[in-house]
C-alpha atoms as a printed R data frame, in Angstrom:
    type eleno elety resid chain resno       x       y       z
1   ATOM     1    CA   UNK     A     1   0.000   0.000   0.000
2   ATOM     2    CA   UNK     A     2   0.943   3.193  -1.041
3   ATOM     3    CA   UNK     A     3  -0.088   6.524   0.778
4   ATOM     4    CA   UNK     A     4  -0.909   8.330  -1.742
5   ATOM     5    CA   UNK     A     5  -1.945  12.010  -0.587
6   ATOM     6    CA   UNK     A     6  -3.334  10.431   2.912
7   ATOM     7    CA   UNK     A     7  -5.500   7.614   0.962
8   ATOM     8    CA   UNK     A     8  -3.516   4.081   0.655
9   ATOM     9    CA   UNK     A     9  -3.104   3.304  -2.889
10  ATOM    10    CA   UNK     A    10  -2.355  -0.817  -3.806
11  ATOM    11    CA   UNK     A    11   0.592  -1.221  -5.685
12  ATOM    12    CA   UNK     A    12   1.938  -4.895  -7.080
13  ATOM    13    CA   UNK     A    13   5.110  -4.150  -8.187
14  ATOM    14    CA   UNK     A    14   8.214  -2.080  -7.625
15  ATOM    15    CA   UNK     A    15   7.524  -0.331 -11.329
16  ATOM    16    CA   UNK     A    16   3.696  -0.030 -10.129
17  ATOM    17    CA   UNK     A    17   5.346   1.988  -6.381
18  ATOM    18    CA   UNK     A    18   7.524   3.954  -8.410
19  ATOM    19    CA   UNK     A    19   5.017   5.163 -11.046
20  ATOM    20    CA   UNK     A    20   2.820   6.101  -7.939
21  ATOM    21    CA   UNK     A    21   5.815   8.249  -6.675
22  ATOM    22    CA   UNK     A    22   6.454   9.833  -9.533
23  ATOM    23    CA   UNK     A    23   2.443  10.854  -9.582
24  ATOM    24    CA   UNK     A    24   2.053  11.917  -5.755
25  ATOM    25    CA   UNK     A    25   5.249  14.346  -6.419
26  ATOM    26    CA   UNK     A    26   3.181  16.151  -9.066
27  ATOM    27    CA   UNK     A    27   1.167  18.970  -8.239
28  ATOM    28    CA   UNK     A    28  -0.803  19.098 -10.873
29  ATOM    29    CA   UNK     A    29  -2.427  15.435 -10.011
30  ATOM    30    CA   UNK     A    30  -5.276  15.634  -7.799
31  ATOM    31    CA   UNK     A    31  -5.397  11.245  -6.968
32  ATOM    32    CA   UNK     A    32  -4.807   7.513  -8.175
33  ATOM    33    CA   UNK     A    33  -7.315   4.486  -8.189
34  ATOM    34    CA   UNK     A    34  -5.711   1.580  -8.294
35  ATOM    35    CA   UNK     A    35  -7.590  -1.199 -10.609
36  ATOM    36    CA   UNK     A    36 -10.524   1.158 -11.182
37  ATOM    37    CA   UNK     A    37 -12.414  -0.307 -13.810
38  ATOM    38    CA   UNK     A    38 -12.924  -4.173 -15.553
39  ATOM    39    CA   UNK     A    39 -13.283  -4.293 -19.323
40  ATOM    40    CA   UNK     A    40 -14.282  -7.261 -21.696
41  ATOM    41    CA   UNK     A    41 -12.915  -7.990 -24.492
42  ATOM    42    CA   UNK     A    42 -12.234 -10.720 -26.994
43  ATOM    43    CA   UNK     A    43  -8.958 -12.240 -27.207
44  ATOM    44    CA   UNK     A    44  -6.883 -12.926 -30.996
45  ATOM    45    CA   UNK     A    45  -7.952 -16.549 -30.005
46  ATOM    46    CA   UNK     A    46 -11.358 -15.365 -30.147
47  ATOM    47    CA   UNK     A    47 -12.029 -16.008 -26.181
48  ATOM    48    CA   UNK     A    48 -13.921 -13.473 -24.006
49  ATOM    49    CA   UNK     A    49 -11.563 -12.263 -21.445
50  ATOM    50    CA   UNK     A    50 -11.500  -9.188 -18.379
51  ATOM    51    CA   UNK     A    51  -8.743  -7.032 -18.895
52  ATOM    52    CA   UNK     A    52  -8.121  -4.545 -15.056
53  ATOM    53    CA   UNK     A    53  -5.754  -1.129 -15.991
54  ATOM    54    CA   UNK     A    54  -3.723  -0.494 -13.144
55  ATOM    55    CA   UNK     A    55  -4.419   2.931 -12.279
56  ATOM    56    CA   UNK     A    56  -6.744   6.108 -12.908
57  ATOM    57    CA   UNK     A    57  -5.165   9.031 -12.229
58  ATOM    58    CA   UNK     A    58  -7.402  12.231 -12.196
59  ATOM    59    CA   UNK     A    59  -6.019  15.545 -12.135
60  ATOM    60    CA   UNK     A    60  -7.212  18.669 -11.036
61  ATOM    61    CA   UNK     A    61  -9.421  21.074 -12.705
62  ATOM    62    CA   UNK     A    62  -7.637  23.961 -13.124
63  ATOM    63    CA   UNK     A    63  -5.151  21.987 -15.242
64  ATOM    64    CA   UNK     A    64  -8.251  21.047 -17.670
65  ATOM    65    CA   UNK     A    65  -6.099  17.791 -18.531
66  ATOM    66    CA   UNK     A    66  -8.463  15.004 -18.772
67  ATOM    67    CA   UNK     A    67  -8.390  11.603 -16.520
68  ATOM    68    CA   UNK     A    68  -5.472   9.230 -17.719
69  ATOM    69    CA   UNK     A    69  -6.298   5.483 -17.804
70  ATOM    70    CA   UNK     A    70  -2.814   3.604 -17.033
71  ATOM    71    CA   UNK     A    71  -1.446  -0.002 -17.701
72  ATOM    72    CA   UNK     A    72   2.577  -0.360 -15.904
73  ATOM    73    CA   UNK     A    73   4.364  -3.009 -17.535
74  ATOM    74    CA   UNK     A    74   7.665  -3.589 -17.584
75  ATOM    75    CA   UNK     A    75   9.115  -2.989 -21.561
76  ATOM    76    CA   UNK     A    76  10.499  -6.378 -21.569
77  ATOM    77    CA   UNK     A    77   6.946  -8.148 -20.752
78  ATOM    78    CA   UNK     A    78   5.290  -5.325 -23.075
79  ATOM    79    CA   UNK     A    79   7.308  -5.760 -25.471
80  ATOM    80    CA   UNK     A    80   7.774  -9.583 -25.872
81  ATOM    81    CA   UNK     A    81   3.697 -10.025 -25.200
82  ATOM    82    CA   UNK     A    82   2.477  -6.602 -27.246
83  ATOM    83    CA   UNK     A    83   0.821  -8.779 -30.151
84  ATOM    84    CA   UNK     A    84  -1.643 -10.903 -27.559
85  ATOM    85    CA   UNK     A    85  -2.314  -7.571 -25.125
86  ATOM    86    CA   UNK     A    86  -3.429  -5.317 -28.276
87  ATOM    87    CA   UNK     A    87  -6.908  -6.231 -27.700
88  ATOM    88    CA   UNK     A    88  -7.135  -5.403 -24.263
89  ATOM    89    CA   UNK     A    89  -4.959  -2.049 -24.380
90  ATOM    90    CA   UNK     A    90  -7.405  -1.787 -28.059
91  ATOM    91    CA   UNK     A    91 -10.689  -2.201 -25.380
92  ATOM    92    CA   UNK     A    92  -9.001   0.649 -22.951
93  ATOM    93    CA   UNK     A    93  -8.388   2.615 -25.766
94  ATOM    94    CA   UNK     A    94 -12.060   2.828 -26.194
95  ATOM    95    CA   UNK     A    95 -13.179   2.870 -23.120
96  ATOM    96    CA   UNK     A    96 -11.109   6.177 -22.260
97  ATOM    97    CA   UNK     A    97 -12.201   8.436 -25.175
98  ATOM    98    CA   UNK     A    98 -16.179   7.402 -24.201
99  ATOM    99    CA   UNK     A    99 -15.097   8.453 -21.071
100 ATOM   100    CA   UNK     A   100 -13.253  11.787 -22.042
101 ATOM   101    CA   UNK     A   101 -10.066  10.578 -20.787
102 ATOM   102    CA   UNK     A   102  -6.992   9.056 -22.056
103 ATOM   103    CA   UNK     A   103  -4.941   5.705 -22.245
104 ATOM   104    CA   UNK     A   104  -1.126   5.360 -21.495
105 ATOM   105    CA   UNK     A   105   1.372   2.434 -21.114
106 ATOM   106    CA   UNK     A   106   4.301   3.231 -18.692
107 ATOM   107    CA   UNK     A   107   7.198   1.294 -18.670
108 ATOM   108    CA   UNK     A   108  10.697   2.106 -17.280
109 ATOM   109    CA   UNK     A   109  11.439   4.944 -19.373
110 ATOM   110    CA   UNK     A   110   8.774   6.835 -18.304
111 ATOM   111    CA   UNK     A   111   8.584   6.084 -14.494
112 ATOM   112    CA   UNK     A   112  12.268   5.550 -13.860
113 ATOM   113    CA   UNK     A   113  15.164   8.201 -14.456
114 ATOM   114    CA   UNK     A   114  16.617  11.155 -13.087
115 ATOM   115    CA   UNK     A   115  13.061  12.584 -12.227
116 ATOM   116    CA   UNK     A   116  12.664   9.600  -9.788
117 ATOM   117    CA   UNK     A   117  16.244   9.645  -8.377
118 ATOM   118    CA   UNK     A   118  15.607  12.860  -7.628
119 ATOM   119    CA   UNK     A   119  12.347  13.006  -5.731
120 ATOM   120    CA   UNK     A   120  14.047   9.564  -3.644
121 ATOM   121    CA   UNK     A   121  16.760  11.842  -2.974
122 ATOM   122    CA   UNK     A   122  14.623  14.454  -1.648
123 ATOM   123    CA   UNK     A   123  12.570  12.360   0.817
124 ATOM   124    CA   UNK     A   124  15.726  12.485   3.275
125 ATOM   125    CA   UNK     A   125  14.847  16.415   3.720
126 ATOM   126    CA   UNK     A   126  11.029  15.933   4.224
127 ATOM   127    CA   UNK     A   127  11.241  16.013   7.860
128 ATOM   128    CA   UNK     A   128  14.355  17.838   8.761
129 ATOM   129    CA   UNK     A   129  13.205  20.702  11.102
130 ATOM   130    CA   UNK     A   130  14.401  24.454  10.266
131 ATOM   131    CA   UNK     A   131  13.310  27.820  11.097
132 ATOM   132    CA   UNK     A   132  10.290  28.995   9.717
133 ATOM   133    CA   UNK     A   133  12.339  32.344   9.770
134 ATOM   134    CA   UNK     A   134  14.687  31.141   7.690
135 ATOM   135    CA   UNK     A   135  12.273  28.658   5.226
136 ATOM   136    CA   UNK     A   136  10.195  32.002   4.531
137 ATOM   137    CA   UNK     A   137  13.241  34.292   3.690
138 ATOM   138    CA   UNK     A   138  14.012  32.104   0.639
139 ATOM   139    CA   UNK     A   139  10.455  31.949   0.022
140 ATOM   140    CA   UNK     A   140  10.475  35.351   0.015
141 ATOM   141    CA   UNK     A   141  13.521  35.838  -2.347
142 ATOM   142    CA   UNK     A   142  12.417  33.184  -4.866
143 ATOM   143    CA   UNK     A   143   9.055  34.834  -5.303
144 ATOM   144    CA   UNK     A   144  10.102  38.236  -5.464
145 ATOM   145    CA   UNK     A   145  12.503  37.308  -7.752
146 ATOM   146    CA   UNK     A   146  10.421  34.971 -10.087
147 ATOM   147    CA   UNK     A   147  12.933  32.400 -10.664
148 ATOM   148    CA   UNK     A   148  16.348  31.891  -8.971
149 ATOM   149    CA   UNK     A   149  19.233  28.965  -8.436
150 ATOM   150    CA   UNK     A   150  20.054  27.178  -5.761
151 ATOM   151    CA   UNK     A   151  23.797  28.655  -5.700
152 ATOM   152    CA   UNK     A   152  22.358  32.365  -5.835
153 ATOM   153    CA   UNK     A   153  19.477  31.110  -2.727
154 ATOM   154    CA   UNK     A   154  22.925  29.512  -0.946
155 ATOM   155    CA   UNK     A   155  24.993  32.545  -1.845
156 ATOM   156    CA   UNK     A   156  22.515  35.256  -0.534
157 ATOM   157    CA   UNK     A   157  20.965  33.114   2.596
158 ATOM   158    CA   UNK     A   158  23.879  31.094   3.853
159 ATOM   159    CA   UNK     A   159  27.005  32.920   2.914
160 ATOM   160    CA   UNK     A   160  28.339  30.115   1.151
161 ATOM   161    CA   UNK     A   161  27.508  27.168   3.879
162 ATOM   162    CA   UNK     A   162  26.489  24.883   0.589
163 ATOM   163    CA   UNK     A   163  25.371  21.759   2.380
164 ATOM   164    CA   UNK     A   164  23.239  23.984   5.230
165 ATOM   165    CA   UNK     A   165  21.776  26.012   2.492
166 ATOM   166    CA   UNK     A   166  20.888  23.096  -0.089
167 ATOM   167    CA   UNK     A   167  19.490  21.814   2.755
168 ATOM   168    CA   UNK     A   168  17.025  24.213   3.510
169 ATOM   169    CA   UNK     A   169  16.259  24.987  -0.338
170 ATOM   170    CA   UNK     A   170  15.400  20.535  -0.423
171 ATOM   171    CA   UNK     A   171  13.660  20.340   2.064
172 ATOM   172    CA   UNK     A   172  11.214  23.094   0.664
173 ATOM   173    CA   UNK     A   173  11.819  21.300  -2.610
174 ATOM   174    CA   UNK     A   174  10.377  18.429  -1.221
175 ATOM   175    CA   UNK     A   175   7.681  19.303   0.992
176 ATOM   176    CA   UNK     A   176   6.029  21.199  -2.189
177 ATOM   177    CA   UNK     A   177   6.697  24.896  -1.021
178 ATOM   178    CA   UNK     A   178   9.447  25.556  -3.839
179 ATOM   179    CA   UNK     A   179   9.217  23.702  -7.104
180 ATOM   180    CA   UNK     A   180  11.536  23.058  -9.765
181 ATOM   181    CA   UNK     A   181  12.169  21.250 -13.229
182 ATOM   182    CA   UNK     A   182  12.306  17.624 -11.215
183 ATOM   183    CA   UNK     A   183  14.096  15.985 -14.036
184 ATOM   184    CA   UNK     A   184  17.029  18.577 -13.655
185 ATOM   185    CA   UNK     A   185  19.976  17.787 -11.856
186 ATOM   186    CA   UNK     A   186  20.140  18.813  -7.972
187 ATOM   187    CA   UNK     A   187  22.417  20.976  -8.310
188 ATOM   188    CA   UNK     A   188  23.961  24.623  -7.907
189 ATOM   189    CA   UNK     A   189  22.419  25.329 -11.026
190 ATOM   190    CA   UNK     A   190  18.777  24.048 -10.713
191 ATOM   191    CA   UNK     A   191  16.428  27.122 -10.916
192 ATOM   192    CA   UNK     A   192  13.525  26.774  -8.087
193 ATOM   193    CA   UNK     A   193   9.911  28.959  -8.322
194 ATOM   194    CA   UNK     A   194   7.346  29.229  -6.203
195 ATOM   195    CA   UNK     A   195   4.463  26.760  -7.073
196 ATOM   196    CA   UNK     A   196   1.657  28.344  -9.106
C-alpha cells in the first residue's frame, strides 16, 4: 500500500510503487485508483476475457487535462507479449475516449530516471526541522525574484555554507513549497519557483 496524498493506494510491483511516486510528487495530479475499472474484451484466439488497468489518475481542474487510464508493464513483458495484449490495451483505448479521458502504457522509461532519483533523494529532507524564519526568507527571495538557483538562494541566505543552504532549499523542494524542473539535476544550477 501506497499513501498516496493520505488515501492508501495498492501497488503490485516495484515499477507499479515507483510510477505512484512519480504521480504523488506532481502537483498538478489531484489522486490515483488503483484497478478502477474491468473491461471485456475478446482475445486474438477469439475467447472473451476481463482485462483490469492499473491505475486512474485524475487531475485537477484547473489543469483542464483530462483523466489518464494507465497499464505499468515492464518494456520487456510489453514488449515480448504486445501482439496478444493489443486487444485489451485496443478495449481501454475505447473505453477512455467514451469516457473523455486518455490511455497510457508506462514502462521504465517513463517512471524511472533522473526525475525519480531525484524526488528519492529528496525524501531524506522531508522532515528535517528548520526555522520557519529562515524557510520564509528564501520563500520570500524566490518569489520576489520569479525564478532563482540554488547557488544564488545559498549565496545570498547562507554565505556560502552549501550543504546547510541546499538543505534548507530541499527540504522546501520536497515538501512542495518551492518547485523546480524535477528531471534537472540537484544541483547549484537548478532554478527553483514558487508553485503556481
Amino acid at each position: 500500500m501506497f499513501a498516496f496524498r493520505g488515501e492508501g493506494v495498492a501497488f503490485e510491483s516495484g515499477l507499479e510503487r515507483d510510477f505512484l511516486i512519480r504521480m504523488d510528487f506532481r502537483r498538478d495530479v489531484m489522486s490515483a485508483v488503483a484497478q478502477p475499472i474491468q473491461l471485456n474484451f475478446v482475445a486474438r484466439n477469439g475467447r472473451s476475457y476481463t482485462y483490469t488497468p492499473d491505475f486512474l489518475v485524475r487531475f485537477h481542474s484547473h489543469t483542464r487535462q483530462s483523466p489518464m487510464l494507465v497499464e505499468v508493464k515492464p518494456e520487456e513483458n510489453w514488449r515480448k507479449s504486445w501482439r496478444d495484449s493489443l486487444p485489451k490495451w485496443k478495449a481501454a483505448l475505447r473505453y477512455a475516449k467514451q469516457q473523455e479521458w486518455s490511455f497510457h502504457i508506462y514502462d521504465e522509461s517513463r517512471i524511472r530516471g533522473q526525475s525519480l532519483r531525484n524526488i528519492q533523494y529528496l525524501e531524506r529532507f522531508k522532515r528535517a526541522d528548520y526555522e520557519e524564519v529562515d524557510l520564509d526568507a528564501i520563500i520570500r527571495t524566490v518569489s520576489f525574484m520569479g525564478i532563482t538557483t540554488v547557488q544564488y538562494l545559498v549565496a545570498l541566505h547562507f554565505n556560502g555554507a552549501e550543504a546547510l543552504g541546499k538543505s534548507h532549499i530541499f527540504h522546501l523542494i520536497a515538501i512542495r513549497r518551492l518547485d523546480c524542473d524535477i528531471s534537472a539535476l540537484l544541483g547549484d544550477s537548478l532554478e527553483v519557483m514558487v508553485p503556481q
